[in-house]
C-alpha positions, 0 to 999 in steps of 0.5 A: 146376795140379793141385798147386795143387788138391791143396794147396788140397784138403788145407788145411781149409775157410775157416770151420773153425777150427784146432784151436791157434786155438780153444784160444787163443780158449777161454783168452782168452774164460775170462780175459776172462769172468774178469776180467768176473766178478772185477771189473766184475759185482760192480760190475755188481750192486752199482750195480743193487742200490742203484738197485733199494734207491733206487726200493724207497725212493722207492715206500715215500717216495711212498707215505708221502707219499701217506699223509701228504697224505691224512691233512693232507687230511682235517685240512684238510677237518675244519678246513673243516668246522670253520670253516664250522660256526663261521661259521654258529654265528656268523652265527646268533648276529650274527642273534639279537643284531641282533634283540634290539638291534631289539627293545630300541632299539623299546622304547627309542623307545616308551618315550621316546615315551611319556615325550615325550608325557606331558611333552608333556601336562604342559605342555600342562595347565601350560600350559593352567591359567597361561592360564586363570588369566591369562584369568580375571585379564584377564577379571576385570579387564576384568569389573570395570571394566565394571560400574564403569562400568555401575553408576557407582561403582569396585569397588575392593574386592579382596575382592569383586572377585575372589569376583564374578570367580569366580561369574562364571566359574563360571557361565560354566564350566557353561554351557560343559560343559551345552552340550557 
């Protein structure tokens, strides 16, 4: 058994290891990191490179689209502004317009007023002397053959008739006007 011991005692420690194994280990770690190196880091970078130039790209588009939007805003808001201005010139404008067509449709209606009852007193005058001149006919006749009767005689002459019908009237005009 204690030659077991011995040559346990002489073969290294479990955890170390041999001096062959770490230089194999060392060879296939520089041909692997090599390999890595050559082929798959260039790659590696390559892929990282674009990503990095896409979101560097993506920032610059988003903050172009940010400027953009902002300058479309404030067309926008010029519009607006614009728009409301107009629609208040034109507000403006449909008042003063609907005042004058006020204005011109009362002239309108007084002018047509006062044409209406001019006409009206036209007529009336016109009217008024075709029934004084049917009165004084009426009464004329109605006159004359009253004192016809009175007198006992006809009063048939025109001439006469009508010069007595008139004094007759005229008298009767004047009466009318001293008692007024």
């Amino acid at each position: 058994m204690n030659a077991l011991l011995l040559a346990a005692a002489e073969e290294q420690p479990p955890l170390i290891p041999h001096a062959d194994e770490l230089v194999i280990g060392l060879i296939a770690f520089v041909i692997v990191f090599g390999f890595l190196a050559k082929k798959l880091l260039p790659n590696i970078n390559k892929v990282l490179e674009q990503r990095r130039e896409a979101i560097e790209g993506g920032i610059e588009k988003a903050e172009s689209a940010q400027i953009e939007a902002q300058s479309v805003l404030e067309q926008y808001k010029a519009q607006l502004a614009e728009a409301r201005h107009e629609a208040a010139r034109l507000r403006q404008e449909a008042t003063e317009q609907g005042t004058a067509i006020i204005q011109e449709m009362k002239a309108e209606g007084q002018r047509q007023r006062e044409e209406i009852i001019s006409a009206g007193h036209a007529q009336i005058e016109a009217d008024r002397k075709a029934a004084s001149a049917s009165l004084r006919q009426d009464v004329g006749k109605l006159a004359t053959d009253l004192a016809g009767k009175l007198v006992g005689e006809s009063l048939e002459d025109t001439a006469r008739q009508s010069r007595t019908i008139d004094r007759f009237l005229d008298q009767l005009e004047e009466k009318a006007e001293a008692v007024r």
